[in-house]
C-alpha positions in Angstrom: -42.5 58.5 -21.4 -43.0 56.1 -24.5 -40.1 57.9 -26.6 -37.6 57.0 -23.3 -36.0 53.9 -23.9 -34.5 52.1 -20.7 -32.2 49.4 -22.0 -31.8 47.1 -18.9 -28.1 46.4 -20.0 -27.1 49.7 -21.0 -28.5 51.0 -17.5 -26.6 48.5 -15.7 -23.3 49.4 -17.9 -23.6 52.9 -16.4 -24.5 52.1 -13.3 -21.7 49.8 -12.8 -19.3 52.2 -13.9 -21.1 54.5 -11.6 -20.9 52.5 -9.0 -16.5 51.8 -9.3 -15.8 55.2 -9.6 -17.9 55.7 -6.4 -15.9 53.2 -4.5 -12.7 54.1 -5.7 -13.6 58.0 -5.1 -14.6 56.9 -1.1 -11.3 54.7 -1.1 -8.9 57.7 -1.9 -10.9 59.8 0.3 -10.3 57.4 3.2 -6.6 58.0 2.6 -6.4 61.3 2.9 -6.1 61.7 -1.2 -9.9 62.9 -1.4 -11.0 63.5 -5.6 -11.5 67.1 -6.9 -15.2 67.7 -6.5 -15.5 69.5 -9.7 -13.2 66.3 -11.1 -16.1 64.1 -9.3 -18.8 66.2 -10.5 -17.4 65.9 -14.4 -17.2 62.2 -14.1 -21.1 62.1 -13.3 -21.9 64.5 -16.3 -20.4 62.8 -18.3 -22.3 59.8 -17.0 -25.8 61.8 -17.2 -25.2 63.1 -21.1 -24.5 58.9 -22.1 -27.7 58.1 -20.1 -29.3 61.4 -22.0 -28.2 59.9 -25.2 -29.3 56.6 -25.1 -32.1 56.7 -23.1 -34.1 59.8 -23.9 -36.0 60.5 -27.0 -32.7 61.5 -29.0 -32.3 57.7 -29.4 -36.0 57.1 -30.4 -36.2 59.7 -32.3 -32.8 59.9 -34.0 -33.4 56.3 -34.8 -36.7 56.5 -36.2 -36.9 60.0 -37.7 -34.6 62.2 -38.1 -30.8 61.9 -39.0 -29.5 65.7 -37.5 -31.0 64.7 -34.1 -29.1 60.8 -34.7 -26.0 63.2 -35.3 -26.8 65.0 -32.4 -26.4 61.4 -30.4 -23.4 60.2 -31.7 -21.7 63.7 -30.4 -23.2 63.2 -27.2 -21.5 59.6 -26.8 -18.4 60.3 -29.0 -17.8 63.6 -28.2 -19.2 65.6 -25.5 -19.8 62.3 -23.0 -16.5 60.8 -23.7 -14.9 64.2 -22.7 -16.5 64.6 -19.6 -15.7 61.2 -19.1 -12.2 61.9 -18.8 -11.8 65.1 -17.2 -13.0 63.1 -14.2 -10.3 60.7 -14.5 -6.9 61.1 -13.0 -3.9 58.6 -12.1 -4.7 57.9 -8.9 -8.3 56.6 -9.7 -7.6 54.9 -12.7 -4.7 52.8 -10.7 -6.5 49.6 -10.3 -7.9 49.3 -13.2 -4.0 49.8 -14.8 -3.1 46.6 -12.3 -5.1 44.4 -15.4 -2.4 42.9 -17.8 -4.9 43.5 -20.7 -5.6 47.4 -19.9 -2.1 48.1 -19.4 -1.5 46.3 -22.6 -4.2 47.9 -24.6 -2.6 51.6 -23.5 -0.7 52.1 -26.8 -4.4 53.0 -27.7 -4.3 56.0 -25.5 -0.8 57.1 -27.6 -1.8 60.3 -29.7 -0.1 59.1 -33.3 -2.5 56.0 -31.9 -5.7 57.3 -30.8 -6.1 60.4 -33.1 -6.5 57.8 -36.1 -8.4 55.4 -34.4 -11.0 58.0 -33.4 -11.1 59.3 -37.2 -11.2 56.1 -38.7 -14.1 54.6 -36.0 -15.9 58.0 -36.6 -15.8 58.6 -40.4 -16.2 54.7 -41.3 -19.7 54.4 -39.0 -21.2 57.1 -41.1 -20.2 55.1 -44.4 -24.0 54.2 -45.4 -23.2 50.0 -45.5 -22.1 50.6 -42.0 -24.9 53.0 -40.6 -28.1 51.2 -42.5 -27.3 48.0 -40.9 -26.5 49.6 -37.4 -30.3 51.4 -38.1 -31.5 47.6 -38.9 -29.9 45.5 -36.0 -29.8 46.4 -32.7 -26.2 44.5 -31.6 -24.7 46.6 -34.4 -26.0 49.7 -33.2 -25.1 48.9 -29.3 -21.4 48.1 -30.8 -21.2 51.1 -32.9 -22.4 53.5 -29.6 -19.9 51.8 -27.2 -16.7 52.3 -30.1 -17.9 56.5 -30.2 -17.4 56.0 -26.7 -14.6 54.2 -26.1 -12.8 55.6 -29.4 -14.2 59.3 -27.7 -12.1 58.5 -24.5 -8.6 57.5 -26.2 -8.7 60.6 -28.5 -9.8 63.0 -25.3 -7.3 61.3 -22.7 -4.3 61.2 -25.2 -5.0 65.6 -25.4 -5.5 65.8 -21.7 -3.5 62.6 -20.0 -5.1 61.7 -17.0 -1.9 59.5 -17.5 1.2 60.7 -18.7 1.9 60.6 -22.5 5.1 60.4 -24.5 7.6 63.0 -23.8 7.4 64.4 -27.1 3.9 65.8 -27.1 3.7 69.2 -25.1 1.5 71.6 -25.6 2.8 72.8 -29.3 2.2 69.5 -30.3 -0.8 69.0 -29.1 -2.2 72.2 -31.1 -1.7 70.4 -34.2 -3.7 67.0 -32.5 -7.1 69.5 -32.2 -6.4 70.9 -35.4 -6.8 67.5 -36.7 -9.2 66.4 -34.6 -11.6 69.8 -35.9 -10.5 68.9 -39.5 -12.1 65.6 -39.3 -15.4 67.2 -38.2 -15.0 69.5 -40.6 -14.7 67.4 -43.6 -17.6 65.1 -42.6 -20.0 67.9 -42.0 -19.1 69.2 -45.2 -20.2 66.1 -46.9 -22.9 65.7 -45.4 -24.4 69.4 -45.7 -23.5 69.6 -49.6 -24.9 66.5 -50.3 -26.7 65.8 -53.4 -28.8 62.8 -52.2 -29.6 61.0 -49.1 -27.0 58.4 -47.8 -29.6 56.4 -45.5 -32.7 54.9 -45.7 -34.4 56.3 -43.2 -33.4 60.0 -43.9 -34.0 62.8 -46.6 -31.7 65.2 -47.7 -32.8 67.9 -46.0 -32.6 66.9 -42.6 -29.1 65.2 -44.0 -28.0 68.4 -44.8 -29.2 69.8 -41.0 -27.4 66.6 -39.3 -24.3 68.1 -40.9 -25.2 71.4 -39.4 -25.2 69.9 -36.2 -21.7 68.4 -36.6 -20.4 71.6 -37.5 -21.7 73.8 -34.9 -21.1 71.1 -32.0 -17.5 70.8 -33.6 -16.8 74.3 -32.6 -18.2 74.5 -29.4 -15.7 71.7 -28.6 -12.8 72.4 -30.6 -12.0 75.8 -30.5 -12.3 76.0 -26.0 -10.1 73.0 -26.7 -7.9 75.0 -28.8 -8.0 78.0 -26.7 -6.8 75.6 -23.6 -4.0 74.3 -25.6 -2.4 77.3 -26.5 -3.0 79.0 -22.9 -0.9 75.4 -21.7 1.4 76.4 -24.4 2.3 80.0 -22.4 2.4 78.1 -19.1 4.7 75.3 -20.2 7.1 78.1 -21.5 7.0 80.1 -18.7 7.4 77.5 -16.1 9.6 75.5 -17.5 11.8 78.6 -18.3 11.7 79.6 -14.8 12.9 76.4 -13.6 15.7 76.6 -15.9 16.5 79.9 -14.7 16.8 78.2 -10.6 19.0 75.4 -12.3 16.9 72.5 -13.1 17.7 70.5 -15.8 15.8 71.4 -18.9 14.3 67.6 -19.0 13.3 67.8 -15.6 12.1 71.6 -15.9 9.6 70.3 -19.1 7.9 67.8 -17.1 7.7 70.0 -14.5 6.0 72.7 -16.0 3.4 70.5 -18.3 2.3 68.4 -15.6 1.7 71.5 -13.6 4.9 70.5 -10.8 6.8 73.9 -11.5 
């Protein structure tokens, strides 16, 4: 147990968070409005693989010796954790915490043209070596640079799937073009990383430089392309809904909302 590293505050972070969605889940369930189990059961995945991250010996060892498995952590948090994150989310549980005049404010965030850059620019400037060496060298640097994967991780993720409704302009052909980006991104940086011609860090060779791209590019695809897949099955659903609701004589505004927030 020596490579596990049990934070006190990060713990209690998760545990809180734990903890609200908990109450909030009982709440609606109390009403009648009971929460998906598998909705439920994403939310506390996506829980586990932060705790996985940050407290098993990915963190100790990523830290200490080997850049692919540090990779492998900021994916977890970033990528992986923040989407399970918000497949467990919906309107109705996230309600009280919209009733706060600074999350309600800070939801221009959550707007694709918004989020999409912010997730890119969070990503790609962390990995800038100035950026990573001094998040390697201080811990409050490193703890803000883990919670910005996540949080930046949760904006790009709930601007694709809106747990909350997004602009009216982004349906599913759109949104096609968002994970294209968003797998560009991944692309470019794990290309960098695995044709490298010299280590970036101080802590890491090239080798295992060249492997931590590796990782980005394999865990990239396993999250990018079902991604993909989903949008353009949406992309057939919307059409064919929203067509059908024209058909009965709904009005094609109403008959687009309809179909992409699954009300046909």
């Amino acid at each position: 147990m020596n490579s596990w590293n049990f934070d006190p505050l990060e713990l209690t972070i998760l545990a809180f968070v734990g903890a609200l969605y908990w109450r909030r889940a009982r709440t609606l369930a109390r009403r009648g409005r009971p929460v998906p189990p598998l909705r439920a059961v994403s939310f506390a995945v996506g829980l586990l693989t932060l705790f996985a991250a940050l407290a098993s010996p990915v963190d100790t060892i990523g830290e200490e010796r080997l850049f692919s498995v540090h990779m492998l952590q900021h994916l977890l948090l970033g990528d992986v954790g923040a989407l399970l994150l918000v497949l467990g989310l919906d309107g109705r549980l996230m309600r009280p915490l919209l009733r706060i005049r600074l999350v309600r404010a800070l939801r221009v965030l959550g707007h694709p043209l918004v989020a999409l850059p912010l997730w890119a620019a969070n990503f790609v400037v962390w990995h800038l070596p100035v950026l990573f060496d001094a998040a390697l060298r201080h811990d409050a640097v490193h703890a803000l640079q883990h919670a910005l994967f996540v949080a930046f991780g949760m904006l790009l993720w709930a601007a694709l799937l809106e747990p909350l409704p997004g602009p009216a302009w982004f349906t599913a052909p759109w949104k096609i073009a968002y994970v294209l980006g968003m797998w560009l991104v991944m692309l470019v940086l794990s290309q960098v990383f695995i044709w490298s011609g010299h280590p970036y860090y101080i802590r890491y060779d090239l080798t295992d430089q060249k492997a931590g791209g590796g990782v980005m590019l394999v865990e990239s695809a396993f999250t990018m392309l079902p991604a993909l897949v989903w949008v353009l099955l949406q992309v057939l659903r919307e059409s064919e809904a929203r067509q059908r609701l024209v058909d009965s004589g709904v009005a094609p505004a109403t008959a687009s909302r309809a179909a992409r927030y699954g009300r046909a």
